[in-house]
KEBA-660266 format. One line per field, with one value per residue (C-alpha): residue in three letters; x, y, z. Coordinates in steps of 0.02 Angstrom, whole numbers, always signed. Layout:
BEGIN
residu = Ala/...;
xx = X/...;
yy = Y/...;
zz = Z/...;
***
This chain:
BEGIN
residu = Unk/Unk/Unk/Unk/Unk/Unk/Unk/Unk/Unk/Unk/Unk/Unk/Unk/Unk/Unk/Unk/Unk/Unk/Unk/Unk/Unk/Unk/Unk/Unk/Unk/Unk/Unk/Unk/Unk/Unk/Unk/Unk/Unk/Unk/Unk/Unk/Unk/Unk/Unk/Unk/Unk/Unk/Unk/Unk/Unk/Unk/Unk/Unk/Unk/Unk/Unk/Unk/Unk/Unk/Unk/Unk/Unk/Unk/Unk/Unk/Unk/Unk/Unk/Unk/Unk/Unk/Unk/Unk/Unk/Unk/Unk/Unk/Unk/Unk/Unk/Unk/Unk/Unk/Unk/Unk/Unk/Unk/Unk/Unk/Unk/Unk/Unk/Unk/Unk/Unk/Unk/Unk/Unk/Unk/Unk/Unk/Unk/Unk/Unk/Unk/Unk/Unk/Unk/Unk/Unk/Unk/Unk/Unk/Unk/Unk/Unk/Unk/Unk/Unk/Unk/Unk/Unk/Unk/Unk/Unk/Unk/Unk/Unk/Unk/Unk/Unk/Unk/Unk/Unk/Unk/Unk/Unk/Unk/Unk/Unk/Unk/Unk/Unk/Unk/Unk/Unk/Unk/Unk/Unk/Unk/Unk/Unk/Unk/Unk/Unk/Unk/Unk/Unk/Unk/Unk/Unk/Unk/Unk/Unk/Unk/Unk/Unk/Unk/Unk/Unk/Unk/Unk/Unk/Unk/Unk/Unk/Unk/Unk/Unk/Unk/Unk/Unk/Unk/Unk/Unk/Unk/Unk/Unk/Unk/Unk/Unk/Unk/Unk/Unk/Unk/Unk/Unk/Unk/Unk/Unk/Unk/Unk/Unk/Unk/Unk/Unk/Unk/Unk/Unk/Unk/Unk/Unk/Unk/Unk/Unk/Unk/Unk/Unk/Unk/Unk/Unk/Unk/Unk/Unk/Unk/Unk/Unk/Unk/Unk/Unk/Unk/Unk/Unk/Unk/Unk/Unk/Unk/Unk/Unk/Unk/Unk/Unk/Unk/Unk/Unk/Unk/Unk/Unk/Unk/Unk/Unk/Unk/Unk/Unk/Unk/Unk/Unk/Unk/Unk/Unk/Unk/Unk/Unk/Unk/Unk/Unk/Unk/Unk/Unk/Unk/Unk/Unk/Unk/Unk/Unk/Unk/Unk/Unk/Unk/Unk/Unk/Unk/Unk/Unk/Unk/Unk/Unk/Unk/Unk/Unk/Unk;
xx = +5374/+5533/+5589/+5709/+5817/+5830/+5942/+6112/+6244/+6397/+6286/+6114/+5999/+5831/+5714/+5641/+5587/+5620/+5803/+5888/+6034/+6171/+6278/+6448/+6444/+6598/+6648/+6748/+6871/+6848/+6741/+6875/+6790/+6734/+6665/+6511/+6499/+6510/+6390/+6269/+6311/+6269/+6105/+6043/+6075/+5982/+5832/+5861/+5854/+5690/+5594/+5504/+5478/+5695/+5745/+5893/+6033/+6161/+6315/+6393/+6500/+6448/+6602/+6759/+6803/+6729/+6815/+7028/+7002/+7003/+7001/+7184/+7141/+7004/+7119/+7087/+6998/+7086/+7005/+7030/+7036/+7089/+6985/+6969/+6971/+6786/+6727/+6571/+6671/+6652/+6792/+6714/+6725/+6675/+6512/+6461/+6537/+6454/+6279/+6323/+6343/+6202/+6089/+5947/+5946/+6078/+6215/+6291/+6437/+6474/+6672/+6706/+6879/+6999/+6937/+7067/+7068/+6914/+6824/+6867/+6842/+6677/+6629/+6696/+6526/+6427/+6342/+6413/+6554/+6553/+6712/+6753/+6901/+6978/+6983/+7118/+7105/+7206/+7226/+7370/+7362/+7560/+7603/+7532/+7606/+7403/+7297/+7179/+6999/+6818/+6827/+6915/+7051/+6900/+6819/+6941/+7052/+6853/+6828/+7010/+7117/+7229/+7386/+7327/+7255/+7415/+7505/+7398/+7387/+7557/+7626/+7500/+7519/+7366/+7330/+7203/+7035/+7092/+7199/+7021/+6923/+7041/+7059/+6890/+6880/+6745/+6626/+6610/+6704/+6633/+6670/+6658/+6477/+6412/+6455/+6284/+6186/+6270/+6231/+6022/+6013/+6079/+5976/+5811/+5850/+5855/+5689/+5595/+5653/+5693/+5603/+5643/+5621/+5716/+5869/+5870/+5857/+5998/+6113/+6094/+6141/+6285/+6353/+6314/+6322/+6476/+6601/+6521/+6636/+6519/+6376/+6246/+6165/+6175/+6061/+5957/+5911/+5891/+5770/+5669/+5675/+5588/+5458/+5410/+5387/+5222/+5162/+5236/+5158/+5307/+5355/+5186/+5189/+5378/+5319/+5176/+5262/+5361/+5235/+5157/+5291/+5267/+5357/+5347/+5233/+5316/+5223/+5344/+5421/+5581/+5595/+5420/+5393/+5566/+5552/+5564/+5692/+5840/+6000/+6030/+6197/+6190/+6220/+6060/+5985/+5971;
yy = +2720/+2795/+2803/+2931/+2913/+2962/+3125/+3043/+3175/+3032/+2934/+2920/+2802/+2773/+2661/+2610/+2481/+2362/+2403/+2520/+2608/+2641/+2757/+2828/+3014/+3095/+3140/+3300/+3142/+3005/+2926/+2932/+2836/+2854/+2819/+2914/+2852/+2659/+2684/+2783/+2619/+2509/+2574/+2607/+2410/+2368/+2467/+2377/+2219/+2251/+2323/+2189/+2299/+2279/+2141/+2203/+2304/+2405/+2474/+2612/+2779/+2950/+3019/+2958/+2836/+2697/+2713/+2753/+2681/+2779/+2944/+2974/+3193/+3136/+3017/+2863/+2742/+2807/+2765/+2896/+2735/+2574/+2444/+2290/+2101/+2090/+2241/+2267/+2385/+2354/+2420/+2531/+2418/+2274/+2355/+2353/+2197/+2088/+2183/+2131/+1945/+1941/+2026/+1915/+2017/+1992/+2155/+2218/+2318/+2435/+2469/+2619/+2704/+2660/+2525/+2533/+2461/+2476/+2529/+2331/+2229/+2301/+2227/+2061/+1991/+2050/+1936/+2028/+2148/+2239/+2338/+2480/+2422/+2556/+2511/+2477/+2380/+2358/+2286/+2406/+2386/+2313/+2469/+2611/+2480/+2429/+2285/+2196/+2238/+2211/+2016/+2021/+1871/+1787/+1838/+1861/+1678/+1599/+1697/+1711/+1558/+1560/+1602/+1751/+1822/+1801/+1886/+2027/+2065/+2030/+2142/+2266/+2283/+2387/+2279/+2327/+2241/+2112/+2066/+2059/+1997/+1843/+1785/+1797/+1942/+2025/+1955/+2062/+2209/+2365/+2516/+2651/+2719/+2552/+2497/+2575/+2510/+2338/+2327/+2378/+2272/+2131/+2200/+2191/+2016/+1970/+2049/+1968/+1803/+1742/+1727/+1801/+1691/+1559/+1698/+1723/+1555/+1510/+1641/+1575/+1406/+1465/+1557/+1489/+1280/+1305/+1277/+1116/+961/+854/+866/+780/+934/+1050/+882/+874/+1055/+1031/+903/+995/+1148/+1021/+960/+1116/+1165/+1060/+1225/+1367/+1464/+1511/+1339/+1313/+1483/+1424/+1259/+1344/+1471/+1333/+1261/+1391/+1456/+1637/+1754/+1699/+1804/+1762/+1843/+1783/+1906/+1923/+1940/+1885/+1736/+1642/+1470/+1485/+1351/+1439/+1441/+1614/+1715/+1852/+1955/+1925/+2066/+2220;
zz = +3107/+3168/+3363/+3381/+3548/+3700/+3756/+3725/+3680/+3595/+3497/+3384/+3407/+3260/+3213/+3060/+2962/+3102/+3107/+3240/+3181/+3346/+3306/+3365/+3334/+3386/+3197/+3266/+3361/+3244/+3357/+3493/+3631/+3801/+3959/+3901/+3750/+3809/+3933/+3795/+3695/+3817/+3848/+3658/+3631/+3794/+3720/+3536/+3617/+3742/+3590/+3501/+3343/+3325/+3227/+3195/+3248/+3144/+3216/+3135/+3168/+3106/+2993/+2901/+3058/+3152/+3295/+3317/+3504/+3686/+3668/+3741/+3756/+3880/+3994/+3899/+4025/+4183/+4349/+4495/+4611/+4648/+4590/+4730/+4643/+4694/+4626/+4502/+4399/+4222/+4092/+3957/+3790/+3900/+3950/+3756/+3701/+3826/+3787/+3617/+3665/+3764/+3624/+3546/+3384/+3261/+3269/+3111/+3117/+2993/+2979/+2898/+2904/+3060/+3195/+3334/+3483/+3587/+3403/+3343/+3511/+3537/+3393/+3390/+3480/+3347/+3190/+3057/+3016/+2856/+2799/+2697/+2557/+2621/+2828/+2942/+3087/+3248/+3412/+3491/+3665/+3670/+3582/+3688/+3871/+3889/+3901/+3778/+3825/+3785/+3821/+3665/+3721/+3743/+3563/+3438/+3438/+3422/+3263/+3199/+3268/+3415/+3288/+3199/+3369/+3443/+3298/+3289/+3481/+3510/+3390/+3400/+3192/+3101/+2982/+2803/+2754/+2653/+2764/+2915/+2768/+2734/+2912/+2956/+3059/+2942/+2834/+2669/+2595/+2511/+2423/+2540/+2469/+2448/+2639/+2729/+2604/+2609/+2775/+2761/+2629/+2725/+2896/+2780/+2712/+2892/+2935/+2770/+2796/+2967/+3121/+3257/+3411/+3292/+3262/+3468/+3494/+3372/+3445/+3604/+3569/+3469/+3633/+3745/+3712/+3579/+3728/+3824/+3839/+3750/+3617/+3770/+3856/+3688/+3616/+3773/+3739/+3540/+3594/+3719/+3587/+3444/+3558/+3578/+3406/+3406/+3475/+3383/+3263/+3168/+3136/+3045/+2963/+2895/+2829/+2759/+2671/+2604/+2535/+2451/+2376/+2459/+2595/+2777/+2880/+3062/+3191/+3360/+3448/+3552/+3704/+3759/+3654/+3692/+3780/+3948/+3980/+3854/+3941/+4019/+4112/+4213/+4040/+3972/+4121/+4020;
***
């Protein structure tokens, strides 16, 4: 079955096969991006993440480009006000980053063409990143007298290393994929016509073989216990998460399969099947 979305106007939104495909589509302006568009963003991977038919998520942008950042024509990010330290504003590539983080279905994002600025650090929470041999990637906020957004001070020096993030968002440099692919900053590197299907094929591996209140669990734990002083509570959780296994069908159904030599049928689904007693932040609200 496919679920075609919602009235949104600066992206796509389908599903099928147990993937939803997000996409950017402003082709006419690369992708330029926008208040709109975050917001459009925001909600599509709110809805990926509440359906229990998604497994998983694919991030892509309609055209040549990705994303060559804030759509400078339309103002950029500019807020009309002043924003008080206490506010609930939200900037625009943070709304969609942090959805990201707080997803519990893996994210692939597809990296065709140019990823600049807010089209790069709304990416850096996702699982995956997949580039086109021929993309170029920048952080250029020091360049245009701006600030790094999207969390990504927080994101990129845990994927990268303090040194290259520092290089890169100090100098504001567009750097090429070899370059992103050597440092860590993406995971694989495609031909152009091969990066799409990359990224299904990998989606559907996903699907087939893992389950997914183990994948949501497993994110979690990566985010959210990775930065504790002290292995103690992230074993006092492990511990309460294998008791508890004495009860889950999927863990039977995955030494089964095992077993018998045959594809796992796992039949757990996110978000209604997660333990109750996961760590949670105020992101994981849709």
């Amino acid at each position: 079955m496919t679920d075609v979305g919602r009235d949104y106007t600066q992206i796509t939104y389908s599903v099928a096969e147990r993937v939803a495909t997000v996409s950017l589509d402003r082709p006419h302006a690369r992708n330029g991006y926008t208040i709109t568009m975050s917001d459009e963003l925001a909600d599509a991977l709110g809805r990926a993440n509440r359906d229990p038919d998604v497994r998983v998520v694919v991030l892509t942008g309609n055209g040549r480009d990705f994303c060559v950042g804030a759509d400078l024509s339309q103002g950029g990010f500019a807020v009309d006000h002043e924003i008080e330290p206490d506010t609930a504003w939200q900037e625009p590539a943070g709304r969609v980053s942090r959805r990201i983080f707080a997803s519990d279905k893996p994210v692939i994002a597809v990296l065709n063409g140019a990823a600049i600025g807010a089209g790069i650090t709304i990416t850096l929470a996702a699982d995956y990143r997949l580039a086109a041999t021929d993309s170029r990637f920048g952080f250029v906020f020091t360049r245009r007298g701006i600030y790094p957004e999207g969390a990504s001070a927080w994101f990129l020096p845990r994927l990268v290393g303090m040194g290259r993030a520092l290089d890169w968002m100090i100098s504001g440099r567009v750097f090429d994929a070899e370059e992103a692919l050597r440092c860590g900053l993406v995971h694989s590197v495609h031909a152009p016509e091969r990066l799409l299907p990359a990224a299904y094929e990998l989606a559907s591996e996903l699907v087939t073989t893992t389950a997914a209140v183990s994948v949501a669990v497993t994110r979690r734990l990566l985010y959210r216990m990775s930065g504790v002083d002290s292995p103690d509570p992230v074993h006092e959780l492990d511990s309460r998460l294998i008791a508890s296994i004495r009860h889950s069908p999927d863990a039977v159904e995955g030494v089964l399969s095992f077993l018998q030599k045959r594809p796992p049928e796992f039949r757990g689904r996110v978000p209604e099947d997660l333990p109750a007693f996961l760590p949670r932040t105020p992101e994981d609200t849709p």
